[in-house]
GUMI-180353 format. One record per residue (C-alpha): x, y, z; residue in three letters; residue number from 0. Coordinates in steps of 0.001 Angstrom, whole numbers. Each point is the difference from the previous one (the first is absolute). Layout:
// GUMI-180353
u | v | w | aa | i
X | Y | Z | ALA | NUM
...
// end
This chain:
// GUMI-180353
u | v | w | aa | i
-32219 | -13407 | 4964 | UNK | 0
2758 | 749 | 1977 | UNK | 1
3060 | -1751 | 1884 | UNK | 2
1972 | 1837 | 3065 | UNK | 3
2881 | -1703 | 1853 | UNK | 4
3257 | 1129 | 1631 | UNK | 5
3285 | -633 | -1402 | UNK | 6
3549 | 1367 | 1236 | UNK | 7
-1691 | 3010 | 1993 | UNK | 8
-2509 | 1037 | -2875 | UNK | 9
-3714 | -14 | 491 | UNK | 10
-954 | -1143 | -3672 | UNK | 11
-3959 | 237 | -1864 | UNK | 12
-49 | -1397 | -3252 | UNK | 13
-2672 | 890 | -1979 | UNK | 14
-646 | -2960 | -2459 | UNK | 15
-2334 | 855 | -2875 | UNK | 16
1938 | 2945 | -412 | UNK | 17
3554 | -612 | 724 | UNK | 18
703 | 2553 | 2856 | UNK | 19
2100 | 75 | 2478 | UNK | 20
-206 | 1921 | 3589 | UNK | 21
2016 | 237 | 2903 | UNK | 22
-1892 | 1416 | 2903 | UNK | 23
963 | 188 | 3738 | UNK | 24
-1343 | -2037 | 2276 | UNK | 25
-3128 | 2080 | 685 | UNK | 26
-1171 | 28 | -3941 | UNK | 27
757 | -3327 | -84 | UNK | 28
-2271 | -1298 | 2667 | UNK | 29
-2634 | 2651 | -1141 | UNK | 30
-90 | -2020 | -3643 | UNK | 31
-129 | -2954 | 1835 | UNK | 32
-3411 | 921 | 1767 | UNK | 33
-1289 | 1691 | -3447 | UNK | 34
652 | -3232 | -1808 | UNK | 35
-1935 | -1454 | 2466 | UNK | 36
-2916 | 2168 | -427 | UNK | 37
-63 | 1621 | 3373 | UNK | 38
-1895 | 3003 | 407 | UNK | 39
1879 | 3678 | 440 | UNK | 40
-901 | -454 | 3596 | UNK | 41
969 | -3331 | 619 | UNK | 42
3295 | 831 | -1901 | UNK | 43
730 | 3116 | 2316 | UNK | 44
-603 | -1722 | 3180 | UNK | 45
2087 | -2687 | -662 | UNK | 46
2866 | 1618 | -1268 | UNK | 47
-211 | 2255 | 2707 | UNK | 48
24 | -2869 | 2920 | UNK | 49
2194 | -1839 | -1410 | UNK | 50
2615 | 2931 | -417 | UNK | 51
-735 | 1546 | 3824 | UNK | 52
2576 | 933 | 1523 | UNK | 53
2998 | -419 | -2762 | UNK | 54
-600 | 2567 | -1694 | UNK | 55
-2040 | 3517 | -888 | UNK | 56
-2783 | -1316 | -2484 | UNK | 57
-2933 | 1789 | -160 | UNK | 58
-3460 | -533 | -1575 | UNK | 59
684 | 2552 | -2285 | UNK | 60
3721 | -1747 | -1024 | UNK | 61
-2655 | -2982 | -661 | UNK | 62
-2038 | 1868 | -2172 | UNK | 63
2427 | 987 | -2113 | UNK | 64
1505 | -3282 | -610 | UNK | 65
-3525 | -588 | -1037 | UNK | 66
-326 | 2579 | -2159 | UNK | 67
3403 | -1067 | -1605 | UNK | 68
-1655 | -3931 | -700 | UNK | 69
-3210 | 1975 | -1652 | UNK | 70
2108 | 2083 | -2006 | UNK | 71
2240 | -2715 | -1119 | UNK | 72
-2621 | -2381 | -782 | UNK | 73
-1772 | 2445 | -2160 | UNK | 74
3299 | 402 | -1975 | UNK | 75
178 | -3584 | -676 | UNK | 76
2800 | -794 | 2323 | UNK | 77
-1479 | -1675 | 2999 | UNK | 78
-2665 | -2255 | 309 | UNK | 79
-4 | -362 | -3687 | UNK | 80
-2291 | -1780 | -2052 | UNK | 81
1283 | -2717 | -3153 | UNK | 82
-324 | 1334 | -3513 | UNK | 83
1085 | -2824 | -2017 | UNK | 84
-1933 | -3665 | 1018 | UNK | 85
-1551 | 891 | -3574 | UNK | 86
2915 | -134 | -2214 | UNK | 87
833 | -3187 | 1331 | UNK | 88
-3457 | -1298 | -1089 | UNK | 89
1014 | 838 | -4038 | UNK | 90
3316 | -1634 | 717 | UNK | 91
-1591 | -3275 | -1965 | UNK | 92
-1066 | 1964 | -3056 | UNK | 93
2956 | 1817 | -183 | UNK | 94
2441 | -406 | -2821 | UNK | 95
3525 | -957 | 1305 | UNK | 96
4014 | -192 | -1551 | UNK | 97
1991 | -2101 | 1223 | UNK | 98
3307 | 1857 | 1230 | UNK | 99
2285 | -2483 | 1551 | UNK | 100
1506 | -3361 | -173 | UNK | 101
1326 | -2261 | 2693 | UNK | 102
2583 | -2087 | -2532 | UNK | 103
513 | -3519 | 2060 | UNK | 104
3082 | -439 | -2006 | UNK | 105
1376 | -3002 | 1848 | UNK | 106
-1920 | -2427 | 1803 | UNK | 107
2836 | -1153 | 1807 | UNK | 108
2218 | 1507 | 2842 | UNK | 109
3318 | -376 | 1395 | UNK | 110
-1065 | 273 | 3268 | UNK | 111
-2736 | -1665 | 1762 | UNK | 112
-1044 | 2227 | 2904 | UNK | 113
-2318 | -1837 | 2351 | UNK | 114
-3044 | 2722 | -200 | UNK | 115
-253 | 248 | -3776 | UNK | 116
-3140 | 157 | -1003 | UNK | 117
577 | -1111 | -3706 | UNK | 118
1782 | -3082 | 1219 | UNK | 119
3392 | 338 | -368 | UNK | 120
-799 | 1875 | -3414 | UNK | 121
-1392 | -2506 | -1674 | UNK | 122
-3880 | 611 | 683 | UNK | 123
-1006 | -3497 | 797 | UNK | 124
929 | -866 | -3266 | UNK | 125
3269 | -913 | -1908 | UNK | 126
2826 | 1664 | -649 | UNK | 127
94 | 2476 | -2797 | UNK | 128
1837 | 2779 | -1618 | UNK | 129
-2502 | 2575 | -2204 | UNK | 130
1116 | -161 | -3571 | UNK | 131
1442 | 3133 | -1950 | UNK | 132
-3809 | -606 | -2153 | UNK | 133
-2178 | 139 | 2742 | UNK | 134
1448 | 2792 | 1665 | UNK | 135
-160 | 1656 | -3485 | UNK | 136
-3499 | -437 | -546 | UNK | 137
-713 | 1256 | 3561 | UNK | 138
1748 | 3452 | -444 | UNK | 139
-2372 | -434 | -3256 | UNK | 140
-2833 | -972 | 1603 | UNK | 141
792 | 3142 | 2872 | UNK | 142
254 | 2511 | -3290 | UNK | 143
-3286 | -1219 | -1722 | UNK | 144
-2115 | 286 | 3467 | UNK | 145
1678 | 3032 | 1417 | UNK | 146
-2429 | 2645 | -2383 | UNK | 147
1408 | 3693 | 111 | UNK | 148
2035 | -477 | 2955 | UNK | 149
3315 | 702 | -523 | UNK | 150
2259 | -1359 | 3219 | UNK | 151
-179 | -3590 | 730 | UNK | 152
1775 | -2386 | 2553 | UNK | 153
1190 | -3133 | 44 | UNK | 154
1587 | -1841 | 2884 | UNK | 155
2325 | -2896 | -575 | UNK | 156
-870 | -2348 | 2622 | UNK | 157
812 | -3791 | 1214 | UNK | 158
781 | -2067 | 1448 | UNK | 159
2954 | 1592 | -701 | UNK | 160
447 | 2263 | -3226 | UNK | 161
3884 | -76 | 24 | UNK | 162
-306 | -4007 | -1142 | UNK | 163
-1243 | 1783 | -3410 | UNK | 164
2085 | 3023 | -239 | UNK | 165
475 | -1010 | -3801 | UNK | 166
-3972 | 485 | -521 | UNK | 167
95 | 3094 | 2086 | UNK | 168
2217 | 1846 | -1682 | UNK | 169
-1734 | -1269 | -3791 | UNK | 170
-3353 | 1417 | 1177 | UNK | 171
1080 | 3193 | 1282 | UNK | 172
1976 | 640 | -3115 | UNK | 173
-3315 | -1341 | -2039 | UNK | 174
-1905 | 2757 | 2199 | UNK | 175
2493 | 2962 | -101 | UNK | 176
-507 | -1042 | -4271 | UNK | 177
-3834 | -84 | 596 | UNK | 178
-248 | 3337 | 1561 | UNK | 179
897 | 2396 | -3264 | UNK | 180
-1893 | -2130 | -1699 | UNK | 181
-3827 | 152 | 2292 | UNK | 182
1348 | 3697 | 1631 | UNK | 183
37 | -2354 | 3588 | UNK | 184
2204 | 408 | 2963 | UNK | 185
1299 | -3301 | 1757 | UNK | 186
783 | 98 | 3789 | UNK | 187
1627 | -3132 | 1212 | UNK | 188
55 | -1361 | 2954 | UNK | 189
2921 | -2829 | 1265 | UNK | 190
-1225 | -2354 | 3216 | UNK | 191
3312 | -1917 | 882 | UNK | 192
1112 | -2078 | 3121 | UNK | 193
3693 | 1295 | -1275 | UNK | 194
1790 | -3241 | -131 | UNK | 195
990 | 464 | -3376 | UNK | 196
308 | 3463 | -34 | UNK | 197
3162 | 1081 | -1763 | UNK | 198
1397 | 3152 | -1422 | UNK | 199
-1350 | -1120 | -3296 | UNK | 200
-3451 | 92 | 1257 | UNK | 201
508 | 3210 | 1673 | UNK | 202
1066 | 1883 | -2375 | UNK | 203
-2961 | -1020 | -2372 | UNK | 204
-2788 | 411 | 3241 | UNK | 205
1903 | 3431 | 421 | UNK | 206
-601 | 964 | -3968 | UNK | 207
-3731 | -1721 | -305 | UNK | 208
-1044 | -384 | 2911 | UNK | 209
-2956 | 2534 | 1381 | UNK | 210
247 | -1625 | 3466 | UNK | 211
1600 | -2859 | 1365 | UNK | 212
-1406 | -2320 | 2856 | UNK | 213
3121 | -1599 | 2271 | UNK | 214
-1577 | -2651 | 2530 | UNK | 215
1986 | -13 | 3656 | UNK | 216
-1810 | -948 | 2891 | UNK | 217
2193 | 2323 | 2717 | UNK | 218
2246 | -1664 | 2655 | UNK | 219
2394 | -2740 | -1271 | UNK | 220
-1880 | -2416 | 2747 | UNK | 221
-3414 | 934 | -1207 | UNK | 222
893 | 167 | -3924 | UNK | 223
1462 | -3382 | 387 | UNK | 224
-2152 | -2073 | 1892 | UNK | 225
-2698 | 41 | -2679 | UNK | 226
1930 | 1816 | -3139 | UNK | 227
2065 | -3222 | -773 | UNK | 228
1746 | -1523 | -3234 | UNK | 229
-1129 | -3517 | -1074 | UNK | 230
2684 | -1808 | 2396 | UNK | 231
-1059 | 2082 | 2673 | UNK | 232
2070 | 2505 | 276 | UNK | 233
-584 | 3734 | 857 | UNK | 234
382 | 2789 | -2451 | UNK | 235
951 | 2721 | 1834 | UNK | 236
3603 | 376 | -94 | UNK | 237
-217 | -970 | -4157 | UNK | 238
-3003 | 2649 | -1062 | UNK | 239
1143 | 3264 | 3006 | UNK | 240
2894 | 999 | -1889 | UNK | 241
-1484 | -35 | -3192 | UNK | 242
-3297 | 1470 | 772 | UNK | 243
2435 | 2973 | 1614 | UNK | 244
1899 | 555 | -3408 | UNK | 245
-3572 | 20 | -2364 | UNK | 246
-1343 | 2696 | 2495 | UNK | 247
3465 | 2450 | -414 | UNK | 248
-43 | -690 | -2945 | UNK | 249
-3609 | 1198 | -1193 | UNK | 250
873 | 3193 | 2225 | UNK | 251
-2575 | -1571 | 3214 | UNK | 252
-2615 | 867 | -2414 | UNK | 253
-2705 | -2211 | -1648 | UNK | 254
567 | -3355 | 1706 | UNK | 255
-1828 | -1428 | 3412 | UNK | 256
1993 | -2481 | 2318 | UNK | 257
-3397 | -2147 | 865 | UNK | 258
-202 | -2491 | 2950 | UNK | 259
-2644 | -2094 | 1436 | UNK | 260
-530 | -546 | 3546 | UNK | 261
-1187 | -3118 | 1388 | UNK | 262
-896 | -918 | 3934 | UNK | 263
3323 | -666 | 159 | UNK | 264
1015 | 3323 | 151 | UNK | 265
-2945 | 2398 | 1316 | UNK | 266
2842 | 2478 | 872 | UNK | 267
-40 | 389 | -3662 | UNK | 268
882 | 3855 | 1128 | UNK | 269
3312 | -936 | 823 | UNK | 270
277 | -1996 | -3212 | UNK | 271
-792 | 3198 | -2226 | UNK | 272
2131 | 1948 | 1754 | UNK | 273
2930 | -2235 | -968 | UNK | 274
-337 | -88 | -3081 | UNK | 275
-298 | 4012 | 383 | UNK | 276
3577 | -116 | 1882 | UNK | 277
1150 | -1670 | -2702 | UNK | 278
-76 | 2723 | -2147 | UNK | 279
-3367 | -318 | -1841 | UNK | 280
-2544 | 2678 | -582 | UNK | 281
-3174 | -1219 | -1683 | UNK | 282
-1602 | -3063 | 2424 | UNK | 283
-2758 | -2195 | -160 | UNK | 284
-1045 | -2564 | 2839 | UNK | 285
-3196 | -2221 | -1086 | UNK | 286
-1928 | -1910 | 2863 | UNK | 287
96 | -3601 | -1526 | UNK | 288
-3386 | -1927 | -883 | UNK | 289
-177 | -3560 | 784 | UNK | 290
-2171 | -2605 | 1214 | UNK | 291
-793 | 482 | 3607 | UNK | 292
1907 | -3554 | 409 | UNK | 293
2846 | 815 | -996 | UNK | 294
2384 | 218 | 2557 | UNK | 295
1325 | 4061 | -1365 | UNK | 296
-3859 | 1336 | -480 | UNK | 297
-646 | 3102 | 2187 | UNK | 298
-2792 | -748 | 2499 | UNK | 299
-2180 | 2460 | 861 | UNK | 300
1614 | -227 | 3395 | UNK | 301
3360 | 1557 | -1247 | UNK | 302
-2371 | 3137 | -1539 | UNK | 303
876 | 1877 | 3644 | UNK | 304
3746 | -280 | -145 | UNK | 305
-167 | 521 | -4189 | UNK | 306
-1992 | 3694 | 752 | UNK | 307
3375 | 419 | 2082 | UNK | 308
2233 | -259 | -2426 | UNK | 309
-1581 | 2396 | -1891 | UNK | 310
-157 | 2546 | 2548 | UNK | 311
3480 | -965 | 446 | UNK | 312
556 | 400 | -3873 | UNK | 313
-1438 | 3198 | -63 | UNK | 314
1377 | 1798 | 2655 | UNK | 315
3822 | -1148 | -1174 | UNK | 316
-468 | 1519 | -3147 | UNK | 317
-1106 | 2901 | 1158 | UNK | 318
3587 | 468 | 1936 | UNK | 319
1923 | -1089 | -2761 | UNK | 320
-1443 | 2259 | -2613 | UNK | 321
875 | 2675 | 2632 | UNK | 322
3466 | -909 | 396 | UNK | 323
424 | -282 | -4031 | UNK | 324
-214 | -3851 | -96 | UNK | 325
-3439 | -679 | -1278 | UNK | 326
-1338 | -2072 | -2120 | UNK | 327
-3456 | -990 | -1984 | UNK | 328
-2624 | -3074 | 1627 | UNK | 329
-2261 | -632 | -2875 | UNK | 330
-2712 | -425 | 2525 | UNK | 331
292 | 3390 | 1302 | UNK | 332
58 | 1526 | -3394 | UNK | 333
-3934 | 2095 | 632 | UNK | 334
-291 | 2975 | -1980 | UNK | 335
-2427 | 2133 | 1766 | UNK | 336
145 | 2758 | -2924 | UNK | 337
-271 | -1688 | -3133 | UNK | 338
-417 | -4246 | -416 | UNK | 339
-1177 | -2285 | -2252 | UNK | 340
-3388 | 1109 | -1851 | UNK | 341
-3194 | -949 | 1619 | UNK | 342
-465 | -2577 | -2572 | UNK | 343
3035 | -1882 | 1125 | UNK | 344
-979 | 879 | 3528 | UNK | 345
-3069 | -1942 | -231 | UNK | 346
1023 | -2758 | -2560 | UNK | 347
3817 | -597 | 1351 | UNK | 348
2805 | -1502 | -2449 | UNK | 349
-2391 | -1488 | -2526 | UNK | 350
419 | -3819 | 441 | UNK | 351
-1706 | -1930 | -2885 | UNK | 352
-894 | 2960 | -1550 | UNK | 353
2966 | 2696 | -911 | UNK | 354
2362 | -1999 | 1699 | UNK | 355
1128 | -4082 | -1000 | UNK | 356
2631 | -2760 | 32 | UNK | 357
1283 | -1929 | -2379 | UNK | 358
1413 | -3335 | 259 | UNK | 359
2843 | -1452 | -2010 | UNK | 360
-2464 | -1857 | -2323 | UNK | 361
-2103 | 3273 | -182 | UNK | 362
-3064 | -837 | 1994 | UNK | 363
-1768 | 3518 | 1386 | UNK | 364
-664 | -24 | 3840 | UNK | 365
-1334 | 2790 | 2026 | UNK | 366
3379 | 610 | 1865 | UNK | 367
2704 | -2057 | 1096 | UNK | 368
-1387 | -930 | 2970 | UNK | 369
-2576 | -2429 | -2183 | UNK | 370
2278 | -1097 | -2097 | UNK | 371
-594 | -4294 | 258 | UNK | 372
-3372 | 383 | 1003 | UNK | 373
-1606 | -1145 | -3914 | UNK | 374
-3425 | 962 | 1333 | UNK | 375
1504 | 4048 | -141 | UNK | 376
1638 | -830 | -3340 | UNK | 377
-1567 | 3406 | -2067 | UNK | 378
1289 | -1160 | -3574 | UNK | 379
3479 | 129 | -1454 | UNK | 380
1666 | 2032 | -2230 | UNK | 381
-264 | -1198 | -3159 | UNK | 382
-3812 | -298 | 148 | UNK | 383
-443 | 3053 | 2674 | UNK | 384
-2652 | 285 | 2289 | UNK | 385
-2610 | -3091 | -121 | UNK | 386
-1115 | -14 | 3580 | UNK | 387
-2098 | 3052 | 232 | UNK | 388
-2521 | -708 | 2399 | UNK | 389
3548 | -511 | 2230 | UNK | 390
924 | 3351 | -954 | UNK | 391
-3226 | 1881 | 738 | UNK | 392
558 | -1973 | 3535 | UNK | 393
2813 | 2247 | 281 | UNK | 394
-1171 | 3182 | -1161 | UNK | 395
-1754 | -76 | 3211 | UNK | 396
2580 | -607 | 2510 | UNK | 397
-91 | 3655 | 1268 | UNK | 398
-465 | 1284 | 3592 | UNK | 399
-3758 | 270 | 178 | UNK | 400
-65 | -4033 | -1172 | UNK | 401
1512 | -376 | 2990 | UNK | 402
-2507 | -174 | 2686 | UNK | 403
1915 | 92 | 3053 | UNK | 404
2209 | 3003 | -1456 | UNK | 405
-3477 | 2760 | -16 | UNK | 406
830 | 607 | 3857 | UNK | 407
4207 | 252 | -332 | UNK | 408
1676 | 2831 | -15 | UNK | 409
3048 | -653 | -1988 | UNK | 410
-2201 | -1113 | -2810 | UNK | 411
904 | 2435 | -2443 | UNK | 412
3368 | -679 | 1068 | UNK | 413
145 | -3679 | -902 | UNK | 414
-2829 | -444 | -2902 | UNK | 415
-1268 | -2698 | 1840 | UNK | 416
3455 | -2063 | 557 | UNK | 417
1059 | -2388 | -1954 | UNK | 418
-2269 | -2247 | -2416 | UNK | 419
1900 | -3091 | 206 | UNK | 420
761 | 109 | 3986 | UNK | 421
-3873 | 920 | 190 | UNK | 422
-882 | -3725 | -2024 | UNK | 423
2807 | -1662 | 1826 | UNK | 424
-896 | 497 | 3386 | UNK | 425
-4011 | -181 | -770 | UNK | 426
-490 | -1975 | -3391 | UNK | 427
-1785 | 3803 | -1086 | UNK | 428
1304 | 2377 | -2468 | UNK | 429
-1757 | 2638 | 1913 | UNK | 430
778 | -1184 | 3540 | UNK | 431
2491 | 1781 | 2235 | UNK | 432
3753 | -1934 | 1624 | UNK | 433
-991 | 1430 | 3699 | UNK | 434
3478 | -292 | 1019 | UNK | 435
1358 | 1527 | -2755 | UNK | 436
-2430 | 3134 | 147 | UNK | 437
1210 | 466 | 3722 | UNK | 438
3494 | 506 | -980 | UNK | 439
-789 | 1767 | -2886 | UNK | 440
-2430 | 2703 | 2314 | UNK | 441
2965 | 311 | 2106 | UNK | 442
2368 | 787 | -2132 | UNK | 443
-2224 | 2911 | -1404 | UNK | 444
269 | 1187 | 3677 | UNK | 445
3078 | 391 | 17 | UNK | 446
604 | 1001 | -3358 | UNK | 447
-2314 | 3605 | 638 | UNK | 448
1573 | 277 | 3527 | UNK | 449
3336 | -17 | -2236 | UNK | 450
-1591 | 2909 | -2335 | UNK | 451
-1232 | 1544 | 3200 | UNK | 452
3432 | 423 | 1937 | UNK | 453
1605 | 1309 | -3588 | UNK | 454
-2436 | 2892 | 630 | UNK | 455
1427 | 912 | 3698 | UNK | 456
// end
């Protein structure tokens, strides 16, 4: 399978089984297009030649060697390839699995009450609560006992919002850091935090024990703070900017993402990105936001046009600025064409349910945070473990050949198969597909390879 578009001036073929990458000129490019096609040699060499009469100097013989070219590439693997791996994912059931990270939901309660928040103002459609200094114990516990021989392990302090606990947070870490001599384990954590009560206290602990920290800014002041709002209303801009500016000096503008969402409000979510850029931040992430399609900030497939845009936009900007000595990272556009993730993780993606879990403050075990106050996704907890297996085994197969609108996509091995709880969300499937969501996601691997591309020129 393979997928050719233009982008910025490059003719682009991406070979999909195998993860190659050409850029042809336009000649090649329309001769692949034909091939794919099946046309004959002869069909191929007239048309190329009528079509190209009169621009320029092609011959039959330029044809045939572009041919030649395809054949030879093909055989090698790197065109036209064909998928190696659809059996692997068929053992995923059987296989045995670790768990390797924790999504700690240490407060189920929030200080802000942003209009688009999934978990409800942070409290899950439940009450209120703050996770306990025992439960979170027994998680990092439970984490230990299931990881089996592997040694790194990551935990994400999560909300709601985390900072309402700080006390707990910085118990458990020092519980862990104890915990690691003792199992031969390395903890990386992770701090989520809408910054309101970020202080140089907390800083200077995130900047000791912290493996990455997570600082939530939606861009523009008007855009953060029509839906990023306190509980009376008020916007959060002008209280989080400076402090979010400080944490990322102060960890060097290394190991931290500034992380927006962008709404229908703002489908120029370029410009909003590139604020937040101006304002002196290097390490970005912009999330499209899922909602009900009645809500009045959902994206509509309608806004998907303008949205490809603004990547194109995105793309082409950085490009400059990394030029001129101003760049900075899009997690999006973060494609490795040389090395990756393994083709395990390729095919199964971040392990929801399976390697990967949250943990709510009374210790119930959900797939991911995105379940969490569903009770029918409730896995077990962590004093008794794992109880809902058949749930589990669910989720062993939530890989990219489950997914049976994903065989034909070419940014498949790109994306795993998107995201599990989007997938049941918009379709009531574990193994279904969010459409809209895949359409962004297949652009921005367009532009992320014409970005690796232009590095090369």
């Amino acid at each position: 399978m393979i997928h050719q578009y233009k982008s910025n001036g490059y003719n682009i073929i991406i070979d999909a089984n195998s993860g190659s990458v050409h850029v042809v000129d336009d000649v090649a490019y329309d001769v692949i297009a034909l091939y794919d096609k099946g046309e004959s040699k002869e069909n191929i060499t007239n048309k190329i030649l009528e079509k190209y009469q009169g621009k320029e100097e092609i011959t039959a013989s330029d044809i045939d060697d572009v041919l030649s070219d395809i054949e030879e590439l093909k055989k090698d693997g790197k065109l036209f390839s064909e998928s190696n791996y659809q059996n692997l994912a068929i053992d995923f059931k059987g296989r045995d699995t670790v768990i390797k990270a924790l999504c700690l939901h240490i407060a189920h309660d929030c200080n802000l009450a942003c209009k688009y928040c999934f978990a409800g103002k942070g409290e899950y459609q439940g009450c209120k609560s703050l996770m306990s200094f025992e439960v979170g114990k027994r998680a990092l516990d439970f984490l230990i006992e299931n990881s089996g021989t592997r040694r790194n392990l990551e935990v994400d302090f999560f909300g709601g919002e985390p900072l309402m606990n700080f006390k707990v947070v910085k118990q458990l870490v020092a519980y862990a850091r104890e915990q690691e001599k003792i199992h031969n384990k390395n903890f990386r954590f992770t701090l989520t935090t809408n910054g309101v009560l970020l202080d140089d206290e907390v800083m200077e602990f995130a900047n000791k024990e912290m493996h990455n920290v997570v600082l939530s800014l939606d861009g523009r002041k008007e855009t953060n703070d029509r839906l990023r709002v306190t509980r009376n209303g008020q916007g959060s801009y002008d209280m989080i900017v400076p402090k979010f500016l400080k944490m990322a000096e102060s960890r060097g503008q290394k190991d931290y993402y500034v992380r927006g969402t962008y709404t229908h409000y703002n489908t120029d979510f370029a410009a909003d990105i590139l604020h937040i850029a101006d304002l002196g931040f290097k390490s970005l992430a912009m999330e499209p936001v899922v909602a009900p399609p009645e809500a009045d900030y959902a994206l509509k497939y309608e806004d998907l046009p303008v949205l490809f845009e603004q990547y194109d936009i995105l793309a082409k900007e950085m490009l400059k600025r990394e030029k001129e000595g101003r760049g900075f990272t899009f997690f999006h556009y973060m494609v490795d064409l040389e090395a990756g993730p393994c083709i395990y993780k390729r095919i199964a993606g971040c392990g929801v349910g399976t390697e990967y879990m949250a943990v709510t403050p009374t210790g119930e075990l959900y797939p991911c945070h995105q379940f969490v106050g569903n009770e029918d996704f409730i896995l077990g907890n962590v004093f008794d473990g794992i109880k809902n297996t058949e749930l589990r085994d669910e989720f062993k197969l939530c890989n990219v050949y489950a997914r049976e609108k994903c065989q034909d996509c070419f940014a498949k091995m790109y994306c795993s198969g998107g995201c599990t709880a989007n997938a049941y969300h918009s379709t009531g499937s574990l193994t279904g597909t969010y459409d809209l969501g895949c359409e962004l996601h297949k652009k921005r691997i367009e532009c992320a390879i014409m970005m690796n591309v232009a590095r090369q020129f």
